[in-house]
N, C-alpha and C positions, 0 to 999 in steps of 0.2 A: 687244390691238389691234395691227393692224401699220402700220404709216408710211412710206412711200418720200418719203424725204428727200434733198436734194442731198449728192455728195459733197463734203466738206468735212477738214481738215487734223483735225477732232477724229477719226476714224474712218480714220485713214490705216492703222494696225496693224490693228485688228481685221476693214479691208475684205480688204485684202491677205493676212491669213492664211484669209480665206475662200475668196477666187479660188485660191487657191496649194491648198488643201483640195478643190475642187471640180474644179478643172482637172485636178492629179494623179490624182486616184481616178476622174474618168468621162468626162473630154471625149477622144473617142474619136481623135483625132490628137495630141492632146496623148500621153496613153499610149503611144504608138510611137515619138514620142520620147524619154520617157523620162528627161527630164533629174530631175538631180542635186536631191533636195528641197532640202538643205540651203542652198546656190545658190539654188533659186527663189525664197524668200521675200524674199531681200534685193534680189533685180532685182524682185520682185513689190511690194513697200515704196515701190523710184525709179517702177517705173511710175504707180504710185494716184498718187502726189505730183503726176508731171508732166498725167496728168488731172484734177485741180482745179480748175486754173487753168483750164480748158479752158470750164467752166459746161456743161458737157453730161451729166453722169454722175452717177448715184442710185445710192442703197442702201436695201433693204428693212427696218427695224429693229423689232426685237419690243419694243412699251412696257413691257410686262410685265419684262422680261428687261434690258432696254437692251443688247439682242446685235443685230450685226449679222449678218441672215441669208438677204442677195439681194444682187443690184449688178446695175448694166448698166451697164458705160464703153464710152463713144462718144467720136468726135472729126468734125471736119469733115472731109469725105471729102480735102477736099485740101490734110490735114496730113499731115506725115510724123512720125511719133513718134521717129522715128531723129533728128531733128532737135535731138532733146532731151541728144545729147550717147552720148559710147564707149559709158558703161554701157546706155545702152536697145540699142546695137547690139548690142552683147556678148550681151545678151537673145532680141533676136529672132534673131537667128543660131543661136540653140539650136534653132528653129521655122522655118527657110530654107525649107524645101518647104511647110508649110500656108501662110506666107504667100505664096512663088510661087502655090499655087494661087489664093489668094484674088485677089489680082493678078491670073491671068488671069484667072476668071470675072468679074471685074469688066470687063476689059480686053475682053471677050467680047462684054458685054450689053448695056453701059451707053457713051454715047459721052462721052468722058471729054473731050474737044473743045469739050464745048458745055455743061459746068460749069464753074461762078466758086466761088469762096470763097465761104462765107456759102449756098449752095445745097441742098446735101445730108450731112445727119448720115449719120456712117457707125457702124452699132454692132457693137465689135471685140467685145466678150464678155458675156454676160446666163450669172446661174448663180445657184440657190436651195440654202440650206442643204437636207440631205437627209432632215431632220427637218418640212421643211416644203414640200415638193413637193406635188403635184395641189391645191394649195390659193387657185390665182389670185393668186400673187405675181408669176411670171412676166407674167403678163398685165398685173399691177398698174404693173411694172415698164417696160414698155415704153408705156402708157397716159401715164404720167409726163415720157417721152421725146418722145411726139408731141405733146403740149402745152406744153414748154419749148419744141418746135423751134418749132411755130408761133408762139411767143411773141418769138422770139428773128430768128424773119425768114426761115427757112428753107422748101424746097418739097417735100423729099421726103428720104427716111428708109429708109437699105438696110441688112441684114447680110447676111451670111455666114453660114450657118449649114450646120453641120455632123454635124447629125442631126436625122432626121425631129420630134423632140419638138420641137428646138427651132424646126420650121417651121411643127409646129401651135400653137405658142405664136403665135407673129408671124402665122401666116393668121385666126385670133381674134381679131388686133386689123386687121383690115380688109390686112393686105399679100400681096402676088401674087408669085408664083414667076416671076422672068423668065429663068430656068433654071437647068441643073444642071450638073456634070462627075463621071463616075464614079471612083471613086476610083484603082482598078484600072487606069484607060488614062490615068494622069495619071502624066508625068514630069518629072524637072529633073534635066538633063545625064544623058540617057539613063536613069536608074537609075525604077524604078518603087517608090518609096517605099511608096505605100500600097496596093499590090497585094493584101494580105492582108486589107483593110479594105472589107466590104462598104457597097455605096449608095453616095449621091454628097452632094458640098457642093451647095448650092443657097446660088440670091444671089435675097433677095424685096424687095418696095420699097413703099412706101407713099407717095401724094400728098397732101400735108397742107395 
């Protein structure tokens, strides 16, 4: 049986070496950048932590197994995680251009004017052990998400997503594409990072 449970301080290692697992091996901008495993897993450790406290973020976990083998962490769209101190910057600076992009498509779609706190979950990363893929975790996993936010007082619920799987995950659970940017004609300070990378980020959203 499988459980999506809140993220919580018991599951701080075992979540973090699965994002740091998932991210390295297949998230398709992650891989161009490239960074340093060794490095990732301990800024991957500070980030799960500083998501806790947050109440917006699940993990998938096998009963059978007691392994954790899904996450989605979100934060309120208008938090800044860099907030949380050097080392998360130090972090995201490894990934300067995917979240430029992110940045703009949001910056694009969404009138960011006319959000308050407390309005819109923003979910920065959802990823299933590989052992357990086509099997409705993902699904499980964001299902979990749209019912805390509703619970929690929220109107609406966006990612970033950065490959088509992950958008027929989120169009399964009722979310719309409010557009895209191709990867190829996207740059930060001239250079075109992901030129080599075919498709585009897509930002979808849901009204909850």
């Amino acid at each position: 049986m499988i459980s999506i449970i809140p993220l919580t301080s018991f599951c701080i290692k075992n979540a973090a070496l699965l994002y740091s697992q998932v991210f390295l091996n297949d998230e398709p901008t992650t891989l161009l950048h490239d960074p340093d495993p060794s490095q990732f897993l301990s800024f991957a450790e500070f980030y799960v932590q500083a998501l806790i406290t947050k109440n917006l973020s699940f993990v998938a976990r096998d009963d059978n197994s007691s392994d954790i083998i899904g996450f989605i962490f979100c934060l309120d769209l208008l938090s800044d995680i860099r907030d949380e101190g050097e080392e998360m910057v130090c972090f995201l600076n490894q990934f300067k251009e995917t979240v430029a992009m992110m940045e703009n498509l949001e910056e694009k779609y969404l009138d960011l004017s006319q959000i308050s706190f407390g309005n819109v979950v923003h979910v920065f990363q959802i990823g299933v052990h590989a052992r357990y893929r086509r099997s409705g975790i993902a699904k499980s996993l964001i299902t979990r998400v749209i019912e805390n936010g509703k619970k929690m007082g929220y109107s609406q619920i966006i990612a970033d997503c950065t490959s088509m799987g992950s958008v027929c995950s989120f169009e399964s659970c009722g979310f719309v594409c409010l557009g895209s940017i191709p990867y190829e004609s996207f740059t930060v300070d001239g250079n075109r990072f992901f030129s080599d990378l075919p498709g585009d980020m897509h930002l979808v959203l849901k009204n909850i």
